[in-house]
N, C-alpha and C positions, 0 to 999 in steps of 0.2 A: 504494500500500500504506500503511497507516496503520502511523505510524512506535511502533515498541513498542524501548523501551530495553533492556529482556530479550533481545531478540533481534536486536540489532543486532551486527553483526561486525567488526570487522578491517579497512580495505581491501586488506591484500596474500592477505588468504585469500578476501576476495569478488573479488579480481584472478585467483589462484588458483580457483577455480571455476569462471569464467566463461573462461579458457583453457581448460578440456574440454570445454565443451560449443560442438556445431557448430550448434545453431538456435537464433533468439530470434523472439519477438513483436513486430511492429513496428505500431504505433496510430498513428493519426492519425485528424482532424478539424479538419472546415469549420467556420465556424459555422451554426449553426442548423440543422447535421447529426447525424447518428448518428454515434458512433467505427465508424471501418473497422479492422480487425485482416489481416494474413498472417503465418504461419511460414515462416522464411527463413534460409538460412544464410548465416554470416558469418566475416568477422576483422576481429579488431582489434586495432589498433597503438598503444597508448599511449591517447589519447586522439579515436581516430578511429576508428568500425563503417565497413565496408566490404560493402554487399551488391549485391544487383540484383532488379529488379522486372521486372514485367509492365506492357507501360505502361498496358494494361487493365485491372488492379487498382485497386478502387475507393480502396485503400489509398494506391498513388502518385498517384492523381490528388486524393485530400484532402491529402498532404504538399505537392505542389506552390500548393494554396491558401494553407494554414497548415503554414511550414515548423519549426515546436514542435511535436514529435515525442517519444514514448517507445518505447524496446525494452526489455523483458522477455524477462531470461534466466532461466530457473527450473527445476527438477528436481524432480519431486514422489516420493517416497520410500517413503512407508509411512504406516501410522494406528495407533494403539494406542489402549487404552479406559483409564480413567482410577484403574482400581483399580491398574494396575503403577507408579501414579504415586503414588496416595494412596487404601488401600482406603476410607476416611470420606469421600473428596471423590467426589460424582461430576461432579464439573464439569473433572477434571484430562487428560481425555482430550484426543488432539489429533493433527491430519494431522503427517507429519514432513516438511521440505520446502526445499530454497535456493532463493532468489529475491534475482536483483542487477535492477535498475529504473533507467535511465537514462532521465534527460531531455538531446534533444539539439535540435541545429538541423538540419536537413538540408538538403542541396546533392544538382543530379543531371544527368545528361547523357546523353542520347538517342543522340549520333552511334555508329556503328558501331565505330571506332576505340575510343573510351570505354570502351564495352561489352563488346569482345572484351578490353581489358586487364582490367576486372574481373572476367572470367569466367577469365581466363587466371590471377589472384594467387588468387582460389576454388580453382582445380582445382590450382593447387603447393599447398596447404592440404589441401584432400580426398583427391587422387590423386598425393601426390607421385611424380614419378617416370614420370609415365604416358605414354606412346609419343604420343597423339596431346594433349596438354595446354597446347599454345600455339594457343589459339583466334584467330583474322585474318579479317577480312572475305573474302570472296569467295565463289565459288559452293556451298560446302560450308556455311557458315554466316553467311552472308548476310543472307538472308531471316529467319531465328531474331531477328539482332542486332536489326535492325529494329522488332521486337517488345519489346524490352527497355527496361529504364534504366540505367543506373549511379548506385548512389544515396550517399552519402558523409555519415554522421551525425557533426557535433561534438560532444561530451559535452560537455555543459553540467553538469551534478548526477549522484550517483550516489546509489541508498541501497540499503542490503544488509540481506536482513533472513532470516535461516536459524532455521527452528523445529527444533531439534535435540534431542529431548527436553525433560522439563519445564526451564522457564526459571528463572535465578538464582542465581547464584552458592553458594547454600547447597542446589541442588539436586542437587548429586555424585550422591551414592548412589541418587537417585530415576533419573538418568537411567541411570546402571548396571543400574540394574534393569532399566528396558526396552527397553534392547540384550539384554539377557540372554533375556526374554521374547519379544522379536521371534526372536530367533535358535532357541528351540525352538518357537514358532509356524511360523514357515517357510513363509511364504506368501511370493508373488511379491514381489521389493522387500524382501525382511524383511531377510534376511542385509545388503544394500546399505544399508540403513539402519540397521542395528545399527551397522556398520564406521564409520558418519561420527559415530554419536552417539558411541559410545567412543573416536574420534579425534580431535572438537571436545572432548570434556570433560577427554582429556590435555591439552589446551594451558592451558586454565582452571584459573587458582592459587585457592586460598578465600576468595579479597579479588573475585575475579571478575574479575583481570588476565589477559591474554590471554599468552601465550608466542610470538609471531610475529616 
């Protein structure tokens, strides 16, 4: 993502963010390849992604070449057109949207054992609580693990970049406006993205300090 100082956030609210949400984009590339991309879900502890692959994914099979690796968390929100922002501008329009972008290194492990533990710390994430949620090799899912990776991302860099209405500190009242306007438009996403622009723009003081 091309880094825009407008739109750059916080880390404990792009930390915050990226705790809700359960999928990320994981890229990779060989050289003299294409990028391979899957969506995948995840946790993460600190400073470690915790997922699982297909070992037939052409994705794990470019991580395991070039293990410099990105995942991309992102939400995409809503659009507005550029007169709720600036009726003279028409250039003010714009997608509403978070997106946290890690560069990591990754690490991975095939055996069964591996496997079934990172499918087991998955499903206390997704299902906690669930009757059959301690996944173990053997003839129930055996054959599945075998199929799999455990794949383990270091964070290396992070950059958070949220288009939350229009950008800058002196743009208060422009982005008010278009929670307002999304909110009586009402189309799918509208309400959801009203909610974040009027809740990113209470923590921003007029100096364009953040309240976190």
């Amino acid at each position: 993502m091309k880094d825009a100082p407008k739109h750059r956030i916080p880390q404990p609210l792009a930390d915050e963010f990226v705790a809700t949400q359960k999928q990320g984009t994981l890229a990779a590339q060989v050289a003299g390849g294409f990028p391979q991309m899957t969506l995948l879900p995840f946790v993460r502890t600190g400073d470690l992604i915790e997922l699982h692959c297909v070992q037939a994914d052409p994705t794990f099979r470019a991580l395991k070449e070039n293990p410099k690796v990105a995942f991309l968390v992102s939400e995409y929100l809503s659009v507005f057109p550029s007169r709720w922002a600036d009726p003279e501008d028409g250039g003010r329009g714009s997608t509403v949207y978070r997106a946290v972008n890690f560069e990591c290194h990754a690490t991975w492990d095939t055996t069964p054992d591996a496997v079934a533990a990172a499918l087991t710390k998955l499903l206390s994430v997704y299902e906690p609580g669930a009757p059959k949620g301690h996944i173990t090799d053997g003839p129930v899912y055996g054959a599945r693990l075998r199929q799999l990776a455990s794949v383990k991302l270091t964070i290396v860099s992070t950059q958070a970049k949220f288009k939350i209405g229009p950008a800058g500190a002196e743009e208060t009242a422009r982005r008010a406006n278009v929670a307002r306007e999304l909110r009586r438009r009402d189309q799918p996403g509208d309400a959801n993205a009203a909610h974040w622009i009027d809740h990113y723009n209470s923590l921003r003081g007029p100096d364009g300090s953040w309240s976190v």
